[in-house]
N, C-alpha and C positions, 0 to 999 in steps of 0.2 A: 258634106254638109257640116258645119258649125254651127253650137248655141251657145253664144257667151263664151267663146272662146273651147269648148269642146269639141273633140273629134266626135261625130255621130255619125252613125250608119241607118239610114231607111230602110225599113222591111217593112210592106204593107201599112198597115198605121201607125205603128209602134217605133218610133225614133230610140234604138239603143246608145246608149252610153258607151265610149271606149273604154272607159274606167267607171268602175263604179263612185257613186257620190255619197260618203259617208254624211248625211242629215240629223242621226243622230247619234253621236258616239253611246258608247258601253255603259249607262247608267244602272241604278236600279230604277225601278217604277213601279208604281204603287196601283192602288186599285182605282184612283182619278183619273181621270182623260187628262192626259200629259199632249200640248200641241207642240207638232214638228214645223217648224217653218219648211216649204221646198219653193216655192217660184223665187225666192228670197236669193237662191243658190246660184253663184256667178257662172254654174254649169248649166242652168236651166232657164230657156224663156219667159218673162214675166207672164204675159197673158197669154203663150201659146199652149201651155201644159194644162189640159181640160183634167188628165188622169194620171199617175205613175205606178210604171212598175217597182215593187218594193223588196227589195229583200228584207225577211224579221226574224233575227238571231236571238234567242233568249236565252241567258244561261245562269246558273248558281244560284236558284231559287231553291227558298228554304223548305217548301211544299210541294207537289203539283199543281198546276193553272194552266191558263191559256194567256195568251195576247189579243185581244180584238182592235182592231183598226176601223174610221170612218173618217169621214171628210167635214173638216173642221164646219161647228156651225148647224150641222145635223145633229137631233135630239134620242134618236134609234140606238140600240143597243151595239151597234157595229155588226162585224162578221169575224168569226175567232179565223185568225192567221195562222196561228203556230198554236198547239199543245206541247206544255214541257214536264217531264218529272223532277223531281228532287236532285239538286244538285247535277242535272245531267243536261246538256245542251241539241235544242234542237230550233231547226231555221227553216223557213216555207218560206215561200212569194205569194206575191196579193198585186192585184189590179185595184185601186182606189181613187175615188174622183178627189181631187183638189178642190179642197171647199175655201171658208172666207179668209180674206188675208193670203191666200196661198198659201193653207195649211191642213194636214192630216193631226188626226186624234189617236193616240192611242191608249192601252190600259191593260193591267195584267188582272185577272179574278182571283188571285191568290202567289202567295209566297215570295215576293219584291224580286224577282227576277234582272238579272243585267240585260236590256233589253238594246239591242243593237240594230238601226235601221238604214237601209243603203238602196239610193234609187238605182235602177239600172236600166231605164227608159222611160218614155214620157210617150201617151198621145194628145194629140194638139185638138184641139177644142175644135176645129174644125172638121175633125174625122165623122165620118159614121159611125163607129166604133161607140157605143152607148156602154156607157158603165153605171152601174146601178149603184146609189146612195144606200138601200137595202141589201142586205145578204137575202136572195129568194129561196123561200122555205122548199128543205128539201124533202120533206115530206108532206105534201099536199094535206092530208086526212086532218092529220094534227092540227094544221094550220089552220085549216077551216073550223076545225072545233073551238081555237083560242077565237076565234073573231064573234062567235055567236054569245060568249060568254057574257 
């Protein structure tokens, strides 16, 4: 299967990438939702990509923080993708839905991080496959008590 001229492999819903697609090179970023263009990417379908998978590299931050990630458009706090320390580099993956424009949000909580993002698959808006605009709270207790406040 090709999309836009990429080699893809089908597994289940998840359409992988034969090569990763660098979206957004090695910046810093700051603690504002920085938007990624992806349906934009001659690797990727315009209106077929409901969600993608993300690689988030962060590195050379001046302090500890996090990365959090959301789907452009959405006003939520995101869900943190990667935690990094001080000058030391660390990377995690994230499922994320492709919000307006065909675009993800991201943002670091602290220390301008070089922040490096790289799709490595896509699911098609047609799947069953639901990916949530919320990160769901993982600890119930808590969560119920911030809603009553």
């Amino acid at each position: 299967m090709t999309a836009g001229g990429a080699e893809t492999a089908k597994g289940g819903d998840l359409v992988s990438l034969s090569k990763p697609l660098t979206v957004r090179g090695s910046k810093t970023l700051g603690s504002s939702w920085s938007s990624v263009a992806i349906t934009t990417q001659k690797s990727l379908p315009d209106a077929l990509a409901g969600s993608v998978l993300v690689s988030v590299k962060a590195s050379g931050a001046k302090k500890s923080g996090s990365v959090s990630i959301r789907a452009k458009g959405y006003t939520g706090s995101g869900a943190v993708v990667v935690s990094y320390r001080k000058t030391a580099s660390a990377t995690n993956l994230s499922l994320v839905k492709v919000g307006l424009g065909g675009a993800i949000q991201v943002r670091a909580s602290a220390g301008s991080p070089k922040v490096l993002v790289k799709v490595l698959g896509w699911v098609p808006t047609t799947s069953a496959l639901v990916v949530p605009e919320k990160a769901p709270c993982s600890r119930p207790s808590r969560c119920r008590s911030r809603r009553r406040r």
